[in-house]
N, C-alpha and C positions, 0 to 999 in steps of 0.2 A: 494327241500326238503319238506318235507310232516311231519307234528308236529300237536299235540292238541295244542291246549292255552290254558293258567291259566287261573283261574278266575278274574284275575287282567286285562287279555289281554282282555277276554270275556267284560269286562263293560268299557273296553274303546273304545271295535269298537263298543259296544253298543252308545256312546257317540258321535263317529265320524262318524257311519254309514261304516267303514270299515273294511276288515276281511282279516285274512292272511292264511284262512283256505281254502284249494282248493275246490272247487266246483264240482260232479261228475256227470254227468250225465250219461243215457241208452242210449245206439242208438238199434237201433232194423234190424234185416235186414231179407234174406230169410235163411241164415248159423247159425242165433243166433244173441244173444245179444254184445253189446262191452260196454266195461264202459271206457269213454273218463274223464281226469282229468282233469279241466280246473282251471290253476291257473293263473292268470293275465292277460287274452285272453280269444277271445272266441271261437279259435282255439281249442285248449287244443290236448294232445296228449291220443291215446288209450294205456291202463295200463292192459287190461283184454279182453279175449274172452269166451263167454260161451255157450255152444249149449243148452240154455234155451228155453222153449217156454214159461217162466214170470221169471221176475224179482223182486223182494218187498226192499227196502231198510229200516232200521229199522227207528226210529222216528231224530235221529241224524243224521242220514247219517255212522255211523261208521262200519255199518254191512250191508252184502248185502245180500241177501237170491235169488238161483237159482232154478225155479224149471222144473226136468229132470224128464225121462218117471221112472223113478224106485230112484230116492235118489230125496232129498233135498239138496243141498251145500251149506255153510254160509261162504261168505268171510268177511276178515279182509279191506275196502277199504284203511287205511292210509297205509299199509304193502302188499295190493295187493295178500294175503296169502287165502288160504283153511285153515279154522278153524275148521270144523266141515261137517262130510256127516251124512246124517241123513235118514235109511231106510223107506222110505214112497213109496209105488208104487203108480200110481194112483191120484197125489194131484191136486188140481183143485185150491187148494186156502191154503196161507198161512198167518202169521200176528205174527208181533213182540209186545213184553209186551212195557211197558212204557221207561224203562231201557235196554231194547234188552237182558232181562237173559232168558227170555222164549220165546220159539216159537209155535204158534197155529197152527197148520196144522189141514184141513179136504182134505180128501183124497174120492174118488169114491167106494160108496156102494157096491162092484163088486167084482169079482173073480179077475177083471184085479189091483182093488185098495185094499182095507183092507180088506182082507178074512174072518175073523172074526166076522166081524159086526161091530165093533166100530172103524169106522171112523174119529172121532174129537179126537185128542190126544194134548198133549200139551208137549214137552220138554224141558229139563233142559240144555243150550248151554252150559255152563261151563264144564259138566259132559257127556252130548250127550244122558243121562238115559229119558225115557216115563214116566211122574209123574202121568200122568191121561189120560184117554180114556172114550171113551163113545159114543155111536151111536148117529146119526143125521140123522134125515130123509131127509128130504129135504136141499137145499144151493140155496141161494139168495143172490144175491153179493150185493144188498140193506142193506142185515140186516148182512153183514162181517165186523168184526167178530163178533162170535154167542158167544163166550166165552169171554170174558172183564177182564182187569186190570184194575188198578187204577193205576195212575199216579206213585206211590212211588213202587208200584209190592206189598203192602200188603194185598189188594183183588182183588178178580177174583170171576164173576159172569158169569152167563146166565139163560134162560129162557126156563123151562119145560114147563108142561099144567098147567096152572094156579096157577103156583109158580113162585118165583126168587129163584137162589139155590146160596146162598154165599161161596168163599171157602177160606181159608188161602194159598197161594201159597205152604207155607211151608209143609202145607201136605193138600193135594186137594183132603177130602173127603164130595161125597157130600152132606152126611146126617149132616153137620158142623153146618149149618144154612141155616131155609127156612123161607122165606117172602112170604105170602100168598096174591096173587091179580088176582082176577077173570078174566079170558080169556086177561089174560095179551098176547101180541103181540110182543111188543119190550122192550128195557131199553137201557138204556145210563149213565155208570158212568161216574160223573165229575171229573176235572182234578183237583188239588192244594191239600193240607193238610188234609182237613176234606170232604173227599167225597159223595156226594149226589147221588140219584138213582132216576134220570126220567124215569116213565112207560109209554107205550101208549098202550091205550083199542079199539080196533075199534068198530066202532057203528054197536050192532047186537040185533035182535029182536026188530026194532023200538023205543029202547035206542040210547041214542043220546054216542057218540064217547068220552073219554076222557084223560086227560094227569096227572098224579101224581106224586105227588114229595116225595120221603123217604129218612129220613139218613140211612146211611147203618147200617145192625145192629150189634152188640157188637159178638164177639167170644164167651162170658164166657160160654152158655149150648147149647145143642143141642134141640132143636127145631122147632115147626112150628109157624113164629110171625108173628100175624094178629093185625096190629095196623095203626091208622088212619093214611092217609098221610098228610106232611108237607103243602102243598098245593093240589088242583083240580082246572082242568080245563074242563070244558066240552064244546062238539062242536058238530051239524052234518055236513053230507056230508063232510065228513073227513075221507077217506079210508087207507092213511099210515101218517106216521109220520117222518120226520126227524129233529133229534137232533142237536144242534151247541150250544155245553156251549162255555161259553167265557174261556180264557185260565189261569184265576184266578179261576175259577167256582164258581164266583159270582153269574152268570145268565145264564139263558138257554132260546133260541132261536127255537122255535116248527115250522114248515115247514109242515104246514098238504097240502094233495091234497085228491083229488078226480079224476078218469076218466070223470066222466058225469059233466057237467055246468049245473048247473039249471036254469041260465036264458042262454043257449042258442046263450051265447056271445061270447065264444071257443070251437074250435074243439078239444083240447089240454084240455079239462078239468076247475078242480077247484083250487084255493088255496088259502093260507091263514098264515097268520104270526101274530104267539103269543109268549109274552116273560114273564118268571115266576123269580122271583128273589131267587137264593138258599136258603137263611132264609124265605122264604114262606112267607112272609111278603104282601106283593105287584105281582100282576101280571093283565096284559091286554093285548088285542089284539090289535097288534103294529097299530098306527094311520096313516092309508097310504090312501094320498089322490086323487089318480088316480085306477078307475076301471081297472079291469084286474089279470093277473098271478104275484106269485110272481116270479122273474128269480134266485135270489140269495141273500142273507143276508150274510153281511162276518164282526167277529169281528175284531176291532183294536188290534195287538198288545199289547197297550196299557192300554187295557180292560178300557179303559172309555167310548168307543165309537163303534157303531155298523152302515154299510152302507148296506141299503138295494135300492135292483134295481129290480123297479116294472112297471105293468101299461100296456096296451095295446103300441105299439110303433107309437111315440119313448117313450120307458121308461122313467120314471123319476130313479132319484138316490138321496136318502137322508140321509144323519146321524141322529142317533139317539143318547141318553145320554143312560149309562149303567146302572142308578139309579132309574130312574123311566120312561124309555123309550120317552123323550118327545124328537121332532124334534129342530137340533139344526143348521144345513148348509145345504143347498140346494144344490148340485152340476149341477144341470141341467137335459136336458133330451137330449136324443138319441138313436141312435140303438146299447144299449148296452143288454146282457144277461148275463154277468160275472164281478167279480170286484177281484183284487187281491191287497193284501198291503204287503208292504216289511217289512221287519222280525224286523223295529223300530217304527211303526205306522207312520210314515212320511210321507211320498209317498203311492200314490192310485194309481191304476191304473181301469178304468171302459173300457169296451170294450165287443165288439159282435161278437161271430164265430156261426158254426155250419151253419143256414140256414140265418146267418146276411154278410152283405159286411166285415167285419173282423176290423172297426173300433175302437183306443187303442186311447187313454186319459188320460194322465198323471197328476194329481195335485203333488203339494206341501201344507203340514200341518205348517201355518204360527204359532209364539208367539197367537196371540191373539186366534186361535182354527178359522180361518179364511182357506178356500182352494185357491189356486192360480196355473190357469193352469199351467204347466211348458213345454209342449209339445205332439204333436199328431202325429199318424201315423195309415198305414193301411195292413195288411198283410189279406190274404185267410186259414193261417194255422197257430196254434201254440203253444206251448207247455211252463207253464210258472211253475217256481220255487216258492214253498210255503215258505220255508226256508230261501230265499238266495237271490239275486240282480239281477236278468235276469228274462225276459222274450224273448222266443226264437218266431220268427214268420217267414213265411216262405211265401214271396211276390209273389203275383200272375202275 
């Protein structure tokens, strides 16, 4: 049987660490996708075939988005059902709101994709109606998506030439409200109650690169607001940016790089990790005490706590506190370039693929805020759950 759980169910597997809610995963093949339900095993049986060439599941898992040479499909996963086709030729890339009520498609500039010209649309799944459109020149799976929600679906952003354009879902026009920030590049709306809007500027004209923090701004009139931001951060040799607020959006986590190393120490470039606290209050470049790349920063759960896995190898891996970024456990070092935590900040996992031997490291999150190996293994390939209790690896 396949059921939601209450919220009563929800904070008690949160408490016991178990779940009675099935687990789905993609398999991928040469015929299409299959969507296997894995509920007590890691067999699991296949529920779904799809001659996709992508797959997107929304933030829950309760929707799946297929995407085909000429439609979109949105299945129902707990009913295994067709909810919705949704006329897109052309899509290249698709993304659910916060809530799965909207869907962001950009679709191919072409005669084969949106004839028209405007490419980035966004629909209403309930309804299957196109609330808004609007051209995109270019698509960088980096900066997807280019259109943003806010965690609750009350705004939706993105970034023109030297604006942020705000919009009301409810009605997405985009003269609503414009925040003005010179040769803006990216943003990132945070996730909880009251959402905040980190910018990144890259460094041009021998101005050094920087990162700013805005509240979002009020609905009440239409205009353009040019007003100071909550915080700045400035940096060079800092060519992109990537975002990781924690999942309260207390804090934000900056992931700057570069191509070129200026001292000459990687072939792989620059990088660098800075963390800005959403009341703009406090912010510094995270204290990491091994030269080198950063490989990955990943919040707890928990949002008290943040591990980063840095350093020339073997990397080191360290937590940090969510309050004023100060080092608090030391997990060691190895040939890790990845870290995943399970969906109650408990368990860690630190581990190395891609061009590392594929070694996986298991802690346990003690009472005293203490880590305690619990188990190690080694797989060449793998594929691991953000949401959920698995990680899949695949032994060489």
């Amino acid at each position: 049987e396949v059921r939601a759980t209450s919220k009563q169910e929800d904070l008690m597997m949160e408490a016991t660490g178990s779940t009675n809610k099935p687990m789905h995963i993609i398999e991928r093949g040469t015929e299409g996708a299959s969507l296997r339900s894995m509920e007590g095993g890691l067999v699991g049986t296949v529920v779904g075939h799809y001659s996709a060439s992508q797959t997107v599941f929304s933030s829950d898992g309760r929707l799946l988005a297929c995407i085909l040479q000429s439609v979109v499909e949105i299945y129902d996963t707990s009913k295994y059902s067709l909810l919705r086709s949704i006329p897109v030729p052309g899509t290249i890339a698709v993304h659910f709101s916060g809530a799965a009520s909207y869907l962001v498609v950009c679709q191919r500039a072409n005669f084969s994709g949106a004839k028209d010209g405007k490419n980035l649309s966004v629909w209403e799944l309930s309804t299957g109606v196109m609330v808004f459109s609007c051209f995109q020149r270019t698509f960088n799976k980096n900066d997807w998506p280019t259109l943003q929600f806010s965690s609750d679906e009350t705004v939706a952003c993105r970034v023109v030439s030297n604006e942020v354009h705000f919009f009301c879902p409810s009605d997405l026009n985009p003269k609503l409200k414009r925040l003005r920030i010179s040769d803006v590049f990216s943003v990132k709306l945070s996730p909880g109650k009251q959402s905040k809007l980190v910018a990144f500027v890259p460094e041009l004209r021998g101005q050094p690169g920087n990162v700013q923090l805005y509240d979002v701004p009020s609905f009440q009139n239409d205009s353009v607001l040019e007003s100071e931001p909550l915080a700045r951060k400035s940096f060079f040799r800092v060519q992109e940016a990537e975002f990781k607020w924690a999942d309260n959006g207390a804090a934000v986590l900056i992931h700057g790089s570069s191509e070129i190393d200026a001292t000459n120490q990687s072939y792989y470039g620059e990088s660098s990790l800075h963390f800005i606290r959403a009341d703009g209050l406090f912010d510094c470049k995270v204290p990491l005490d091994k030269h080198g790349p950063v490989h990955e920063a990943a919040w707890s759960p928990r949002n008290d706590e943040f591990i980063v896995v840095y350093g020339f190898m073997p990397a080191k891996a360290t937590i940090f506190s969510s309050d004023r970024c100060e080092p608090r456990y030391q997990l060691g070092a190895g040939p890790y370039n990845a870290v995943r935590w399970n969906p109650f900040g408990r368990f860690v996992c630190l581990a190395g693929f891609g061009n590392l031997p594929g070694d996986m490291v298991f802690f346990d999150r003690k009472a005293d805020g203490k880590y305690k190996v619990i188990g190690s293994a080694r797989a060449s390939c793998s594929v691991s759950s953000t949401t959920l209790h698995y990680t899949f690896a695949l032994r060489s």
